[in-house]
C-alpha positions, 0 to 999 in steps of 0.5 A: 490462508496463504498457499506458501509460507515465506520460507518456502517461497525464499527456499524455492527461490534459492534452489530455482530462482524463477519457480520461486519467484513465481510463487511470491508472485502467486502469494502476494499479487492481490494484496500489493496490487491493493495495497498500491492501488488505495494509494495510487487511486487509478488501475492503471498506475497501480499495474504500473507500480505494481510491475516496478515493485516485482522488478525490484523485488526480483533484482533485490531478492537475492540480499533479502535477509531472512532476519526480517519480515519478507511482508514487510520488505515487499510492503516496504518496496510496494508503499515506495514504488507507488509514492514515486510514481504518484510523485511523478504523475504530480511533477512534484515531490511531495513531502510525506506529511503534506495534506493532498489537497483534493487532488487525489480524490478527483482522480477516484472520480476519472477511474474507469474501475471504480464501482460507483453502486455503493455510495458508502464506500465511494464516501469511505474511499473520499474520507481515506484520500483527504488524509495526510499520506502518512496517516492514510498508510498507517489506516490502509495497512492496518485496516485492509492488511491487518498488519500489526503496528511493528510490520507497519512501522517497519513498512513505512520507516517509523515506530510503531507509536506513532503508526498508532497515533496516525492510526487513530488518528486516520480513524477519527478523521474519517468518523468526522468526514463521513458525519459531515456528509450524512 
């Protein structure tokens, strides 16, 4: 259950920039930081985008519209943050559609932070990262956030068809990798 609901974090914002501030950090911290994290692998380079994503959330809150989804907005800045820095790590610019090659999955193998107790998992995580980018956004945010279609859409400049489309597909992919190791 979220301690503030996004009026009053945008209320408290209005009235007091940095007490309001303070309270979407508190709110949406954790969940960005993961949601960053599944698409940068490394610890260190979620902080990185995690830091950019709250810079520009506070240089920007203040032409929010309140007509949108502010968990949308900030999922929206978060997703575009952590692309750029994993394009800039590669020094290339990758295309959204574009397969990862492996190289991603490598880097969950060199992160300090990763629990290598659970195989499952470790095996689930190598099955997400071999998906296209596109796909493996739609999976994450509707798997981890639980975020319906149209928040994902909005989320990841698309329609909520075909977030649903690389969804199940994401879903079929990772089925097929997971069997193929077992």
């Amino acid at each position: 259950m979220p301690d503030y609901n996004n009026n009053s974090i945008l209320d408290t914002i209005a009235r007091d920039t940095q007490a309001g501030f303070r309270m979407l950090v508190h709110e949406y911290k954790e969940p960005v930081y993961w949601h960053i994290r599944r698409i940068t692998v490394l610890h260190h380079d979620a902080e990185d985008a995690l830091q950019e994503t709250f810079l520009r959330i506070f240089r920007n809150i203040g032409n929010f519209n309140r007509d949108l989804s502010l968990d949308a907005w900030i999922f929206r800045i978060a997703t575009n943050e952590a692309l750029r820095l994993k394009q800039r790590n590669k020094n290339s610019t990758i295309p959204i559609d574009a397969p990862d090659n492996g190289a991603t999955v490598d880097r969950l193998i060199a992160d300090e932070y990763c629990d290598y107790s659970d195989a499952e998992a470790i095996l689930f995580q190598r099955a997400i990262l071999s998906l296209p980018p596109k796909q493996q956004l739609a999976f994450n945010l509707r798997y981890y956030n639980d975020m319906d279609y149209d928040t994902i859409a909005d989320i990841i400049n698309s329609n909520a068809t075909t977030v649903k489309a690389n969804y199940h597909a994401a879903k079929e992919k990772i089925i097929r990798y997971i069997n193929s190791h077992f």
